[in-house]
N, CA and C atoms as a LAMMPS dump frame, in Angstrom:
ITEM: TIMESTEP
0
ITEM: NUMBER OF ATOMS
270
ITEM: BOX BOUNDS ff ff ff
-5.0000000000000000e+02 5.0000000000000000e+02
-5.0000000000000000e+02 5.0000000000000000e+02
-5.0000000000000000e+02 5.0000000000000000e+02
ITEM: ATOMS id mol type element x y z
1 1 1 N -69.358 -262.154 -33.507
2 1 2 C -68.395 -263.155 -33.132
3 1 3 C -67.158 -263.076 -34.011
4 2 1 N -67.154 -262.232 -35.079
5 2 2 C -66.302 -262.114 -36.49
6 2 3 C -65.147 -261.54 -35.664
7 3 1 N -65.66 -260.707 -34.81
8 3 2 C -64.507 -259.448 -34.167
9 3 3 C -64.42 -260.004 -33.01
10 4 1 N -64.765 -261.321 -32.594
11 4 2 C -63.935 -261.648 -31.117
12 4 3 C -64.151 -261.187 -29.799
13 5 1 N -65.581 -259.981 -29.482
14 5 2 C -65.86 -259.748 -29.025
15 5 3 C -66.809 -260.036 -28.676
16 6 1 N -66.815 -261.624 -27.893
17 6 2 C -67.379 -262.523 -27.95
18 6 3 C -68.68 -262.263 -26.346
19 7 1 N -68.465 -261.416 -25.578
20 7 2 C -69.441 -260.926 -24.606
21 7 3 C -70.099 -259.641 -25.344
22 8 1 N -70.164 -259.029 -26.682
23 8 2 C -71.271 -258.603 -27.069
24 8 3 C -72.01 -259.716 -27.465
25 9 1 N -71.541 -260.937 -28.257
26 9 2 C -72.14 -261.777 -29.127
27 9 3 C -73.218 -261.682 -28.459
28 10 1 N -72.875 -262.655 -27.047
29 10 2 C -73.409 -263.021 -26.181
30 10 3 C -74.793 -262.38 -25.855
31 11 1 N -75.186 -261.36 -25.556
32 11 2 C -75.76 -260.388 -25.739
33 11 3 C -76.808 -260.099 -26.667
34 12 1 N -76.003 -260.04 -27.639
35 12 2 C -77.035 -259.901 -28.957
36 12 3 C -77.851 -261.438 -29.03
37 13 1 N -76.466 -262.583 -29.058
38 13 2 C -77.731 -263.829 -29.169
39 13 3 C -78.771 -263.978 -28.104
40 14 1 N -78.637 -263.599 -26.906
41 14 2 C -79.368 -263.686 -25.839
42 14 3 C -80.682 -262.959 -26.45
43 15 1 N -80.455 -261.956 -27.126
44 15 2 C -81.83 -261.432 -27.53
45 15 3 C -82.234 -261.825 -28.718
46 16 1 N -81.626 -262.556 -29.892
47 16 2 C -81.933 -263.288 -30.424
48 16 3 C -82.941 -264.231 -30.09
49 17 1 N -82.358 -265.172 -29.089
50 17 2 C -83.364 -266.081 -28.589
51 17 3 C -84.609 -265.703 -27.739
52 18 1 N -84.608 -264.656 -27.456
53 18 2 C -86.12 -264.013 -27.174
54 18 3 C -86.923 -263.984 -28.009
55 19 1 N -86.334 -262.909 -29.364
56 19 2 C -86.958 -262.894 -30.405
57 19 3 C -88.071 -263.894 -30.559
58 20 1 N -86.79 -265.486 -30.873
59 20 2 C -87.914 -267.066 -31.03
60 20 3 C -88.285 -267.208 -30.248
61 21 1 N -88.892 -267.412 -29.022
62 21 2 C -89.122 -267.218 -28.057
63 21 3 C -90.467 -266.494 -28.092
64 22 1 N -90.759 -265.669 -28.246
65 22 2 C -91.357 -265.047 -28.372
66 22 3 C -92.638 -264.981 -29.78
67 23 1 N -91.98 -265.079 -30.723
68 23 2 C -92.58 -265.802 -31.724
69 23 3 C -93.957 -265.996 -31.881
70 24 1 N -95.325 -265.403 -32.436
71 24 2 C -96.636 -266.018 -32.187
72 24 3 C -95.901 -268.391 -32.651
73 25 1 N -95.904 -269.017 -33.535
74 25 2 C -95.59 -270.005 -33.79
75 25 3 C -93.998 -270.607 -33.355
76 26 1 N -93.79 -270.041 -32.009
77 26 2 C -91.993 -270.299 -31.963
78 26 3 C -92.23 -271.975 -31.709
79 27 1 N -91.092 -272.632 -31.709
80 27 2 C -90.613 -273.839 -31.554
81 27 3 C -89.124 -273.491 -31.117
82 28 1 N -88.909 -274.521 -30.28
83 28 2 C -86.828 -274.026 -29.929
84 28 3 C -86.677 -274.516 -30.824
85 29 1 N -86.51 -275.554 -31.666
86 29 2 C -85.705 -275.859 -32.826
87 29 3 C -85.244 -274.589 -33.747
88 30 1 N -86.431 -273.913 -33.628
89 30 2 C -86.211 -272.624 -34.698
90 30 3 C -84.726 -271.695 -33.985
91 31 1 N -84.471 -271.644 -33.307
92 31 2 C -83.333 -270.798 -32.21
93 31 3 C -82.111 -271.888 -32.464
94 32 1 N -82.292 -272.926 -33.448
95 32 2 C -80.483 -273.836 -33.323
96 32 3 C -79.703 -273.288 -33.518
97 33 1 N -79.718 -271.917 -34.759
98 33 2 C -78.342 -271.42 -34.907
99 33 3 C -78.283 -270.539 -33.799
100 34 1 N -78.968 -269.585 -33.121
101 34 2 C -78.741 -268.886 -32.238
102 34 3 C -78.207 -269.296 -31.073
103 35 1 N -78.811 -270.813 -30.851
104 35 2 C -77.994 -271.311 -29.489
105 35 3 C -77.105 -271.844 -29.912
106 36 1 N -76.661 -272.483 -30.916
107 36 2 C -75.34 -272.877 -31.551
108 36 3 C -74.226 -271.758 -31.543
109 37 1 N -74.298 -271.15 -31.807
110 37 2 C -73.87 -269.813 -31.515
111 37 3 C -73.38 -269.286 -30.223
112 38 1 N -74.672 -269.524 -29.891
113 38 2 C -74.63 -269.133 -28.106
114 38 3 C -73.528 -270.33 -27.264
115 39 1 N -73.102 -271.454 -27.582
116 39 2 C -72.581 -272.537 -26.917
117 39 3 C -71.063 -271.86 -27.463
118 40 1 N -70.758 -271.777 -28.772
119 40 2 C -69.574 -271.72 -29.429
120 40 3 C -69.296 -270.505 -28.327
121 41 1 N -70.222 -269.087 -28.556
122 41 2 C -69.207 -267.598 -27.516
123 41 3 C -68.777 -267.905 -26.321
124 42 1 N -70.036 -268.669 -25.722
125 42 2 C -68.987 -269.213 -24.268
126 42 3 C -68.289 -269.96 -24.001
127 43 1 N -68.203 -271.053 -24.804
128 43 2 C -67.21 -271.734 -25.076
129 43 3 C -65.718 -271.012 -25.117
130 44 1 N -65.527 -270.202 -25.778
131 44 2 C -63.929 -268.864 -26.349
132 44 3 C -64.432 -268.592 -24.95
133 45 1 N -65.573 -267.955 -24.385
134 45 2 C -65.185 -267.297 -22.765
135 45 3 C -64.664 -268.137 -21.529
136 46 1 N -64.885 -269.017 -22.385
137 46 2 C -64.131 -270.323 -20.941
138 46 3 C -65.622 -270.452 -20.155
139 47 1 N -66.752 -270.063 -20.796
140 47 2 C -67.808 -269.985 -19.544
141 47 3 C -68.659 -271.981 -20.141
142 48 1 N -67.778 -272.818 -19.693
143 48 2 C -67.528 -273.911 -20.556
144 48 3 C -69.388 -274.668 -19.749
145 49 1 N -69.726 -274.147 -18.266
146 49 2 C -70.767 -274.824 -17.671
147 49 3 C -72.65 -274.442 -18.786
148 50 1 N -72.232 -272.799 -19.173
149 50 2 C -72.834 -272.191 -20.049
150 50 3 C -73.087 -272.961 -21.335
151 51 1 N -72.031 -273.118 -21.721
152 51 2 C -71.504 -273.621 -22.994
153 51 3 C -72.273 -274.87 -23.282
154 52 1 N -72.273 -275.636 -22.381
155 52 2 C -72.584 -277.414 -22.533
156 52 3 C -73.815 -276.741 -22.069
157 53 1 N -74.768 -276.483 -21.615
158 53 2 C -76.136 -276.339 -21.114
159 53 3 C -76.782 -275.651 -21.978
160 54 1 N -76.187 -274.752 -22.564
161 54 2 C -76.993 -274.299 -24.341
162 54 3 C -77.179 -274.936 -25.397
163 55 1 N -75.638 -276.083 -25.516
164 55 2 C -75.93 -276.983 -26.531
165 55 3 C -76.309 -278.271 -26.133
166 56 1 N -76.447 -278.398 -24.777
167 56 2 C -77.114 -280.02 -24.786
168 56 3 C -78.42 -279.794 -25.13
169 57 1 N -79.137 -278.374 -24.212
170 57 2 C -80.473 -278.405 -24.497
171 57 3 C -81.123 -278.011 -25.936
172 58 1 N -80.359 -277.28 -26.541
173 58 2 C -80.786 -277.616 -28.013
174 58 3 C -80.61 -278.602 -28.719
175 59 1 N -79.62 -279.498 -28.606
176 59 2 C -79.541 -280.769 -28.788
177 59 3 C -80.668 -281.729 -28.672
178 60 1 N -81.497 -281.884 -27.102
179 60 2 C -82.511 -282.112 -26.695
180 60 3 C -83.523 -281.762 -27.278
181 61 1 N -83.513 -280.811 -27.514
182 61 2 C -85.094 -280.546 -28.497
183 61 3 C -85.153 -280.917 -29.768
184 62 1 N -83.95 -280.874 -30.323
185 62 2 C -83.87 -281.176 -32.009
186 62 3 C -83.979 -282.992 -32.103
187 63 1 N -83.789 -283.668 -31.251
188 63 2 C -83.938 -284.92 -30.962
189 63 3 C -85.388 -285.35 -30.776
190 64 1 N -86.295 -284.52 -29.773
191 64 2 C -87.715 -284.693 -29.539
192 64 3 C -88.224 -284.441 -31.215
193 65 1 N -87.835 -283.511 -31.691
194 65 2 C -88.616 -283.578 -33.302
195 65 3 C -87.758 -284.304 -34.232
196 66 1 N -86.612 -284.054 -34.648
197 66 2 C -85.812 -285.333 -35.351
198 66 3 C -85.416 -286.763 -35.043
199 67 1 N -85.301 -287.302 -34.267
200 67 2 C -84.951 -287.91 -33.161
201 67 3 C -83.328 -288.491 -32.842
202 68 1 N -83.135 -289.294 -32.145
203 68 2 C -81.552 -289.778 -32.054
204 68 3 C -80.702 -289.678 -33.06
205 69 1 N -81.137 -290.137 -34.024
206 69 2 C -80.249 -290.251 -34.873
207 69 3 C -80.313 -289.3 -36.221
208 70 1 N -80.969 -288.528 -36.291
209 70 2 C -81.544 -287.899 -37.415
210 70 3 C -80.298 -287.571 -38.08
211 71 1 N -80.221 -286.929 -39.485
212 71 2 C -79.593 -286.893 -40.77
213 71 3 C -79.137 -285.242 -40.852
214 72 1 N -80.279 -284.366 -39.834
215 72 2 C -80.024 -283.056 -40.261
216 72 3 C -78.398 -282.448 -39.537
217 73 1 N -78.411 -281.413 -40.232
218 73 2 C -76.481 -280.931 -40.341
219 73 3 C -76.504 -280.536 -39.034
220 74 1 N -77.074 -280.001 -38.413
221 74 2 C -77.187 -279.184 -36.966
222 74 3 C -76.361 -280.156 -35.82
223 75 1 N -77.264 -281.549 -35.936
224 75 2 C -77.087 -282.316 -35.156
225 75 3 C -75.29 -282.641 -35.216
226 76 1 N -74.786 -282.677 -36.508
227 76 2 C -73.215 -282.899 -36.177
228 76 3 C -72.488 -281.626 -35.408
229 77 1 N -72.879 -280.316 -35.539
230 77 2 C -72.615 -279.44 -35.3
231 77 3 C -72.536 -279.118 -33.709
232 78 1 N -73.669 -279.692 -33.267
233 78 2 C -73.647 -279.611 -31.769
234 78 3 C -73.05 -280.781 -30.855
235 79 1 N -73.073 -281.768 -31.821
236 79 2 C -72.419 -283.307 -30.767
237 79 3 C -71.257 -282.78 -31.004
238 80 1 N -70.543 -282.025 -32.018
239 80 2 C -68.661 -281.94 -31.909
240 80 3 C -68.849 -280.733 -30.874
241 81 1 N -69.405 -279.797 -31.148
242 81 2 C -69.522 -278.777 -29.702
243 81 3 C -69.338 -279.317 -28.449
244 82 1 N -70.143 -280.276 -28.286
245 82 2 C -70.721 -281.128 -27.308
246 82 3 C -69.332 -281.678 -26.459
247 83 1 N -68.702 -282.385 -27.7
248 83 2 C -67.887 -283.867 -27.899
249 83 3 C -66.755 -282.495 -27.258
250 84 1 N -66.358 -281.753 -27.92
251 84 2 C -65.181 -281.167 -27.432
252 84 3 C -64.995 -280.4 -26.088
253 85 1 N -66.128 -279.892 -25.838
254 85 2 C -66.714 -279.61 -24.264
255 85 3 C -66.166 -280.322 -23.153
256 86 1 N -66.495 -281.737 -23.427
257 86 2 C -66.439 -282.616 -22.619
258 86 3 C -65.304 -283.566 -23.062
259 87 1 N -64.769 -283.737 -23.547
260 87 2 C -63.031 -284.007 -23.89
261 87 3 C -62.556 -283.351 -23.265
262 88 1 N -62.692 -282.29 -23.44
263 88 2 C -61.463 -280.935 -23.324
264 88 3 C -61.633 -280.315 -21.489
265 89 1 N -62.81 -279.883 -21.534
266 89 2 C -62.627 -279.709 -19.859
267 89 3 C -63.657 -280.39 -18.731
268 90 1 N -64.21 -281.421 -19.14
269 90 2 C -64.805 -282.346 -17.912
270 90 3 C -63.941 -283.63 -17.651
């Protein structure tokens, strides 16, 4: 994502999240930075429907184990993802 070539990212995180996924002990929580990640590249691609559906649903899961309101850093990370998503083009 350093080099802006933001449809390899894409790519690579996509197999990233297999990786966890895959996992003998995976949990999605474990995949936040990868889908965090994954929301931000499509986000720069304008692929903005992508974008909000990677980070709501990790959002969603980090809520089922932290819950609403939890303290951890992730959670600010994805509501401004989130927040600017939906400001900006809904």
């Amino acid at each position: 994502m350093m080099m802006r070539d933001y449809e390899s990212a894409v790519g690579v995180l996509e197999q990233a999240l297999d990786v966890y996924k895959n996992l003998e002990k995976s949990t999605p929580i474990m995949a936040t930075l990868p889908a965090a990640n994954m929301g931000l590249a499509c986000w720069f691609l304008k692929r903005y429907d992508d974008a909000y559906k990677v980070l709501i649903d990790i959002l969603r899961e980090r809520e089922k184990v932290f819950g609403v309101n939890d303290n951890e850093s992730f959670k600010f990370v994805l509501h401004v993802n989130i927040e600017l998503l939906t400001l900006t083009f809904y």
